[in-house]
N, C-alpha and C positions, 0 to 999 in steps of 0.2 A: 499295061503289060510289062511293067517296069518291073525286074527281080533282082538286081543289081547289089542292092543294099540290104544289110541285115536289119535296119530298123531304115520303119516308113510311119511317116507323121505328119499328120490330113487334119487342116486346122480350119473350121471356116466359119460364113453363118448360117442362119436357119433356113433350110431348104436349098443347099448347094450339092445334093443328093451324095453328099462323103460317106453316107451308110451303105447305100445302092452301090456304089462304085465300086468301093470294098467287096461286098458280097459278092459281085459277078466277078467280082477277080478272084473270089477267093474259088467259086464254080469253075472257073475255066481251068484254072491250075488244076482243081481236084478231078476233072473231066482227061485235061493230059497225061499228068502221071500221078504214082500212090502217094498219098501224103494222108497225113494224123494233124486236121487243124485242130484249134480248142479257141474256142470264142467264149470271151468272158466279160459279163458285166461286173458291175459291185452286187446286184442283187440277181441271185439264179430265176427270181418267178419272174422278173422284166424280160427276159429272153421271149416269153411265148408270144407277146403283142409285138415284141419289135425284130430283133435279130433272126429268130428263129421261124416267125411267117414272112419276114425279107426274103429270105434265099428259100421259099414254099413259093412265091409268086417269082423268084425270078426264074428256077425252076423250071415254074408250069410257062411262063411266056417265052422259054426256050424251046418248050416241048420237049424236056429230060426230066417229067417226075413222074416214077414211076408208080402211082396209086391201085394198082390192078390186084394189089393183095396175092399175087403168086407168091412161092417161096422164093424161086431166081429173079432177082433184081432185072429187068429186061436188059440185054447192052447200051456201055453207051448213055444209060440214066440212074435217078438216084431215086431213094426211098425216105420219106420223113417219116419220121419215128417219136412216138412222145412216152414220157413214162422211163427213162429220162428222156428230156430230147436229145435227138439226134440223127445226122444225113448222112446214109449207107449208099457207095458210089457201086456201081457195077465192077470197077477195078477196083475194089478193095479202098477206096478214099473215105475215110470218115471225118466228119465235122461234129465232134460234141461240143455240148455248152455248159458251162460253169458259170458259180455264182462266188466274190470274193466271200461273201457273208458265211459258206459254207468252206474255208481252206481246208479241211483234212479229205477231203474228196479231190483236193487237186493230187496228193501224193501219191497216190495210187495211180495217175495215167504216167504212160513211157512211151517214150520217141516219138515224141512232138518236134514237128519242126518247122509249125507256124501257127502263131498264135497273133488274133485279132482282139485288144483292149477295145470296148465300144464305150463312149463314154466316158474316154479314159482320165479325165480329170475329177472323177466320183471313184474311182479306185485310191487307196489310201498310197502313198508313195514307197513303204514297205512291201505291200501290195506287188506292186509291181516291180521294185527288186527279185520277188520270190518267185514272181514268173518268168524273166529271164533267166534264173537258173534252170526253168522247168524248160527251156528249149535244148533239147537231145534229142541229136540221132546220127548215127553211127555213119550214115553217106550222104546223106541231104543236106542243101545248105539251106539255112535256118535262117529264117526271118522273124520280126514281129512287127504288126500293123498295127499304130494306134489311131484314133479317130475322135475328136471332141470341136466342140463348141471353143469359142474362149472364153475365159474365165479371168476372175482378178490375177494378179502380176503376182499374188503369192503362194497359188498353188502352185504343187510340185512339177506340173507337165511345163509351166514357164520356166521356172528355178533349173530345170534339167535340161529341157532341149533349147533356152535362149538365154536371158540374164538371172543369174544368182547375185543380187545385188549384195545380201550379206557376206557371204564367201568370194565378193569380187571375181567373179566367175563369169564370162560371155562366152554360150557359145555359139550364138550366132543373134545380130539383129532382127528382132521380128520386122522392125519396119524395111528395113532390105526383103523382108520376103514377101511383104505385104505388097510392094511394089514388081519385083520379079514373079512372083505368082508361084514358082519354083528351084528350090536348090538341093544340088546336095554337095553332100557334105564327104567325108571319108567313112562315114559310117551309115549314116542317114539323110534319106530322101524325105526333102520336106514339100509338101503341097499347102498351097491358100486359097479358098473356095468361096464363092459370092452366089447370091441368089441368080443372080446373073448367067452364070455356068451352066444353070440347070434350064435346057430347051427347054423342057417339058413343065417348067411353073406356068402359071396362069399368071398374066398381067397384075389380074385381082390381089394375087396373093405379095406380087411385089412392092403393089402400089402401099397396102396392108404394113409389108417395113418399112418403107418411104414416110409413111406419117408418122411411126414412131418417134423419128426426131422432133416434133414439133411437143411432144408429152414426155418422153421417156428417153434424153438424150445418152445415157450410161447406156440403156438397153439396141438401140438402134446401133450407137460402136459397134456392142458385141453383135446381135440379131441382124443387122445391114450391112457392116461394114466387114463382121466377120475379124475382129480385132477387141485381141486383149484390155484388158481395164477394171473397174469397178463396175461390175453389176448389181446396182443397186443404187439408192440414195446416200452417198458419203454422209459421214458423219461431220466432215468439217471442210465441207466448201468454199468456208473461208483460206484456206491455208496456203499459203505462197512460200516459193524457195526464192532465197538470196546469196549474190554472194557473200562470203565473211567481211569483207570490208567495208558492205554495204550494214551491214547488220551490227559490224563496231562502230561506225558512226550514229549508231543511235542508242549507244548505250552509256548515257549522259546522267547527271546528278540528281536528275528530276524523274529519273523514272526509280519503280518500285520491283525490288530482286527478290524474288521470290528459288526456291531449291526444293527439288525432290528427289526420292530414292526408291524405285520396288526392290525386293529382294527378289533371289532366285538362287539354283545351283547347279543339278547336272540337267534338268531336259527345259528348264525357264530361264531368263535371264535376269545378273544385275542391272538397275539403270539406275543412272541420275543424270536428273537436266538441271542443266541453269537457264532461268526464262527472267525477262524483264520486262515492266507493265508497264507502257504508256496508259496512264490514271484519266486524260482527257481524252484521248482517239478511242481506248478501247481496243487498245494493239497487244497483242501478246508477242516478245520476241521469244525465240530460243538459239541460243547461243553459244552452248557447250553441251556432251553428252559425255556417259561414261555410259561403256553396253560391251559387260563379259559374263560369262558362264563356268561352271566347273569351278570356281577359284572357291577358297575356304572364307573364311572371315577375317581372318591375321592376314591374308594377303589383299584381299581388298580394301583393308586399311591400312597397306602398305601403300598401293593404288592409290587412297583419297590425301594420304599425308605429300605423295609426288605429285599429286596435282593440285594442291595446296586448301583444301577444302578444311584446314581445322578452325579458321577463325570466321564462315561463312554457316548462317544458321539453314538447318535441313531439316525437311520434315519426311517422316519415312512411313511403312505401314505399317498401320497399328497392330495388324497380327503379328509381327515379327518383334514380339516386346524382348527375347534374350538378344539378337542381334542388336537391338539400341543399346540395350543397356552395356553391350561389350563395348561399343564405338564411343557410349558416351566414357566409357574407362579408360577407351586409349585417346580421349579432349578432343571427341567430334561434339562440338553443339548440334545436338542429333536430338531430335524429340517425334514419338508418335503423333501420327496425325487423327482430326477429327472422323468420326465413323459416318461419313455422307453416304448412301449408297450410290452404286454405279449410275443410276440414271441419272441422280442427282448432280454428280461429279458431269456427267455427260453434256445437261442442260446449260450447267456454268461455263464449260469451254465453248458451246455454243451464241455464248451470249458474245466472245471477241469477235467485233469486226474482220480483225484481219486475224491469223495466226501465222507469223512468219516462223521459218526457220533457216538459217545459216545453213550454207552448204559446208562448213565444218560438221554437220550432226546430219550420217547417212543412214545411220539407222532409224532415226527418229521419222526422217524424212521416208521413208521406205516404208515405216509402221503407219502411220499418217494418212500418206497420200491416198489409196487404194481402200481404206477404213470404212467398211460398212456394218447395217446391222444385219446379225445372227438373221436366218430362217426357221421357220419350223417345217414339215413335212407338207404345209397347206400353205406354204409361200407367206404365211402373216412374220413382221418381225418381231425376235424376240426384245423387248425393254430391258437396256444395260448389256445383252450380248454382242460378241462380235463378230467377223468375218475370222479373224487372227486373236491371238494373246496378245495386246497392245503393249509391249512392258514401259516405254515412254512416255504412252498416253497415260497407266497409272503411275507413275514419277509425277507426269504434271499436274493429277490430280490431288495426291501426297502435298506437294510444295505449294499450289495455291488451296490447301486447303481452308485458309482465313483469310480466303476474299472472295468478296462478292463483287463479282462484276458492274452489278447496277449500281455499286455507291463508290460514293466516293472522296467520303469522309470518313471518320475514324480511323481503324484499323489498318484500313486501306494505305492508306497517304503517312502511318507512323513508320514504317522500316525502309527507309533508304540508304544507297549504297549499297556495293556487291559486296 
């Protein structure tokens, strides 16, 4: 019954009834006074299975829907309506539903002054900028409800309402909240939901995410514990952070220095890592990053000469043959790398035992950690896709492009020294 805040944010796991809850709050507000909610998924036809027969059954188990097919709504209850959908209250309350996939349909509704994101981490993060602009109204205080599952630490609904780790931005610890269960904030109310919460589950169905952790520990986090992470099979399970000091004590005369570069410029980014091969463990270090955007090419090799990069050989990608050959003009030993494809590149990083990174390199460590494979619409993954645009992980695939992990002769054991 909480209206306090203008934004309310219901995070939990599967079956902690945050859909249910929402919808009867949003019935009893539309039942007290007039209000224009707009409940939105990413896709308009998912409403009919989920959102849109939610608040049809909480409705009828209130005994406020009014199905009698009169033209006056009876008092007091409401009417479902399809073709569009939409819930006409006896005082004038309506609930329509909208689909992101369709935005020119959103411009045309006025004086909304609460809106419900379902899902709201399959909404694009532009998305939902353009819906907070769409809350207006003239005397009503305006709220919006989001509601999701969690999801990896890289979608936008983390980056916004907890940590931005790129833009060093916190705005609130999820694990503080995962603990308090509830905060808020100056602006938003945040709620954390467990199967637990919900009376009404069946033992069956808890016990059901109880064993998940025994097969599917990524998915039980988020499904059980109702907490952010990687959903899915990481791509590099091996990957450990350390401190820098612990990471320069192992960058000794016997390992093999390996450098890469992706390019980028206004919506992707530059990288380059420096990584170092332990030849007998199977260790990959990384040890320095470079990770900017927007910059020209004169200025990033203003960038590689201040960090001293002109006598250290690089290998970069081979689509970007005019950017080598500029760097190799202003005396980067810079050269295109071999054409492996992604999976291939993928297999190889898979083969290090360990892959550490120095907590000098947060981006790298940020792209890394959370790294899963792409989905397709049938849950199968895609080979060589990913969760994110890795721009580190193709750096290090650039820089170790002439080596192969399993050996450990030739090529391998010829370039030492950084």
């Amino acid at each position: 019954m909480d209206w306090t805040k203008k934004f309310q944010f219901l995070i939990g796991g599967y079956g902690s009834s945050k859909s249910y809850h929402v919808a009867l709050k949003l019935v009893l507000k539309c039942l007290q006074e007039k209000r224009k909610v707009l409940v939105i998924r990413e896709v308009y036809d998912t409403h009919k299975d989920s959102t849109f027969a939610l608040f049809k059954d909480i409705l009828e188990s209130l005994d406020r829907l009014d199905d009698t097919g009169r033209k006056r709504i009876a008092k007091g209850k409401a009417r479902a309506k399809e073709s569009p959908y939409e819930i006409v209250f006896s005082n004038g309350s309506r609930i329509i539903f909208k689909g992101m996939d369709k935005p020119a349909k959103l411009k045309s509704i006025h004086d909304i002054s609460i809106i419900w994101v379902e899902e709201a981490s399959e909404v694009k993060y532009e998305g939902f900028k353009e819906l907070v602009g769409r809350l207006r109204h003239r005397n009503l205080s305006l709220h919006m409800i989001l509601s999701s599952n969690p999801v990896d630490e890289t979608n936008w609904i983390y980056t916004h309402f907890f940590v931005d780790e790129e833009n060093e931005k916190t705005t609130l610890n999820d694990e503080e909240l995962y603990k308090l269960r509830e905060i808020k904030t100056e602006t938003t109310y945040y709620h954390h939901s467990k199967a637990d919460d919900n009376m009404f589950l069946p033992q069956s169905y808890i016990d059901e995410l109880d064993d998940m952790k025994n097969y599917d520990p990524d998915l039980h986090r988020v499904a059980r514990e109702g907490k952010f992470g990687a959903n899915g099979e990481k791509i590099l399970p091996q990957l450990e952070v350390w401190d820098s000091a612990d990471v320069q004590a192992q960058l000794t005369s016997d390992k093999v220095y390996k450098n890469g570069m992706d390019f980028g410029f206004s919506d992707s980014y530059n990288a380059i890592v420096r990584m170092a091969v332990d030849i007998e463990e199977k260790w990959l270090y990384i040890f320095w990053e470079y990770y900017t955007k927007g910059k020209t090419d004169p200025e990033i090799a203003e960038d590689m000469m201040k960090a001293g990069l002109q006598k250290v050989m690089i290998k970069g990608d081979n689509a970007e043959a005019k950017t080598i050959v500029y760097l190799q003009q202003r005396g980067f030993r810079i050269l295109p790398c071999y054409k492996l494809t992604r999976v291939e590149n993928t297999k190889k990083m898979k083969r290090f035992k360990k892959i550490i990174v120095s907590k000098d390199c947060p981006n790298t460590i940020r792209e890394l950690k959370n790294l899963t494979q792409k989905k397709d619409k049938n849950g199968k993954a895609i080979p060589g896709e990913f969760n994110i645009d890795p721009h580190t992980f193709s750096a290090m695939w650039y820089g170790l492009d002439d080596y192969e992990v399993t050996n450990v002769k030739g090529m391998n054991a010829g370039y030492r020294g950084r």
